[in-house]
C-alpha positions in Angstrom: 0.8 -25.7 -55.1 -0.2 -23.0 -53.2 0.3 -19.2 -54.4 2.6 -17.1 -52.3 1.7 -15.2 -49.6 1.9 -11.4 -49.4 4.3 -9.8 -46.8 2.3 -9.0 -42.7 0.3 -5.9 -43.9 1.3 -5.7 -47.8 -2.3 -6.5 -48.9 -4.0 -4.0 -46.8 -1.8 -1.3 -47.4 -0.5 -1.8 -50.9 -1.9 1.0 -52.6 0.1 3.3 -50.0 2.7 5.2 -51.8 4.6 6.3 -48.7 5.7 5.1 -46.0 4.6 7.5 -43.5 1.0 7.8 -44.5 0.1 5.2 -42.2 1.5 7.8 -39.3 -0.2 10.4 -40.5 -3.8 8.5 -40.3 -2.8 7.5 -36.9 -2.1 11.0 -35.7 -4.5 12.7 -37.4 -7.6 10.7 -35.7 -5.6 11.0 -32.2 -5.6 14.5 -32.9 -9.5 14.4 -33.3 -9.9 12.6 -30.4 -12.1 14.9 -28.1 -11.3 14.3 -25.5 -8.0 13.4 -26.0 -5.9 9.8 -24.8 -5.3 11.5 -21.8 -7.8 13.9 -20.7 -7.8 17.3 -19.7 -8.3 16.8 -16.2 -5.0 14.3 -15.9 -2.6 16.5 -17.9 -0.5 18.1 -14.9 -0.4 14.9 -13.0 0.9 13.3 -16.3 3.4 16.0 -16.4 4.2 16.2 -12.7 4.8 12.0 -13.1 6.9 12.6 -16.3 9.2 15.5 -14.8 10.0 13.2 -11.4 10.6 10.1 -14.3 8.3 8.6 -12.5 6.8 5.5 -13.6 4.5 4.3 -10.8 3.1 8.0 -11.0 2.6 7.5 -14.6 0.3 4.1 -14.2 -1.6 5.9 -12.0 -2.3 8.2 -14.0 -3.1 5.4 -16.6 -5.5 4.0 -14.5 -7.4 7.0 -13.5 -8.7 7.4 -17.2 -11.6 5.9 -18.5 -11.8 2.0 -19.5 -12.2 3.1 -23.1 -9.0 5.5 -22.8 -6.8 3.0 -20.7 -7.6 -0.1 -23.6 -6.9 1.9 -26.5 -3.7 4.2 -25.1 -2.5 0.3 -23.6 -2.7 -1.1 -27.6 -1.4 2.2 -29.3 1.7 1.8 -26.7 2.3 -2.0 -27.4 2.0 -0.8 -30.9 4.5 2.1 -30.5 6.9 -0.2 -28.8 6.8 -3.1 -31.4 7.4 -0.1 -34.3 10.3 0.9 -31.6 11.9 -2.4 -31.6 12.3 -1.2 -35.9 14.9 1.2 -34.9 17.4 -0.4 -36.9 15.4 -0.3 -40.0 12.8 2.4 -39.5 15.0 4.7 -37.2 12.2 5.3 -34.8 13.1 4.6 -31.1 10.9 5.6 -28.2 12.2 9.0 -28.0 11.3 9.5 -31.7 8.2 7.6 -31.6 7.3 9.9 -28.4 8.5 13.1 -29.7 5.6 12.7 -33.0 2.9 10.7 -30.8 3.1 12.9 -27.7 1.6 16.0 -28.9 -1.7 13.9 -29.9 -2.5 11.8 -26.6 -1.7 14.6 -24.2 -2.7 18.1 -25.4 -1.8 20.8 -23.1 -5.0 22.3 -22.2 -3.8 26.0 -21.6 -3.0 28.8 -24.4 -0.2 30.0 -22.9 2.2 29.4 -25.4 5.4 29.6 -23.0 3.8 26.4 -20.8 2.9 24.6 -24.3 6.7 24.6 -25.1 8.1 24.4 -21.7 5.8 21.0 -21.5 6.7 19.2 -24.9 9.5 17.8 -23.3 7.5 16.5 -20.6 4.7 15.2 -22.9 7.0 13.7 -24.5 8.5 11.6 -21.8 5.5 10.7 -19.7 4.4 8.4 -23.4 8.5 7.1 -23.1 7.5 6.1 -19.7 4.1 4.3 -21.0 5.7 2.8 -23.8 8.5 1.6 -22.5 6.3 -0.1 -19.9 3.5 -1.2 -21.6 3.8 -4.9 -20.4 3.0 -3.5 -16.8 0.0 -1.1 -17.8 
């Protein structure tokens, strides 16, 4: 007879205490990322495509950045949406998922601190708009 098998992920993370540690790794070395997911150079037209809800503007944003960038922001988004698709259990949807990630992938490259807050919301829904269509990246 064969033993049972752990739970998807158990063994790997079974000497986490908490829960959101794994979120915490994740942002933290998205944070460190230099440059960031979405490079300096792309943040405006990332926010211009997020404040028009514009998803075609968003992909081409996407596919301006480098191959590197595009594979690993197209994972981390089929990632974000399969955690998404948890809402019931986890109560992370998009929005929420967007409103932590955000800040990480697309860092606003100015110090003014009135444009970092008037963007947040922008950040944050140009990744809803990536996420949400991360079959079509």
């Amino acid at each position: 007879m064969k033993p049972p098998r752990d739970p998807p992920l158990f063994g790997a993370y079974s000497a986490l205490r908490e829960p959101n540690e794994p979120a915490d790794l994740l942002k933290y070395w998205l944070r460190k990322l230099e440059p960031p997911l979405i490079d300096y150079p792309f943040y405006d037209e990332a926010i211009g495509a997020a404040r028009a809800g514009d998803l075609e503007g968003a992909k081409e944003v996407f596919n301006k950045l480098p191959p590197a960038h595009r594979a690993t922001l197209r994972f981390l988004c089929t990632f974000l949406r399969e955690i998404a698709k948890m809402r019931e259990v986890n109560m992370m949807d998009s929005h929420n998922i967007a409103l932590v990630i955000a800040p990480n992938i697309l860092r606003n490259p100015s110090n003014d601190a009135l444009l970092f807050a008037r963007n947040a919301d922008y950040e944050k829904r140009f990744l809803i708009l990536l996420i949400d269509a991360c079959d079509q990246l």
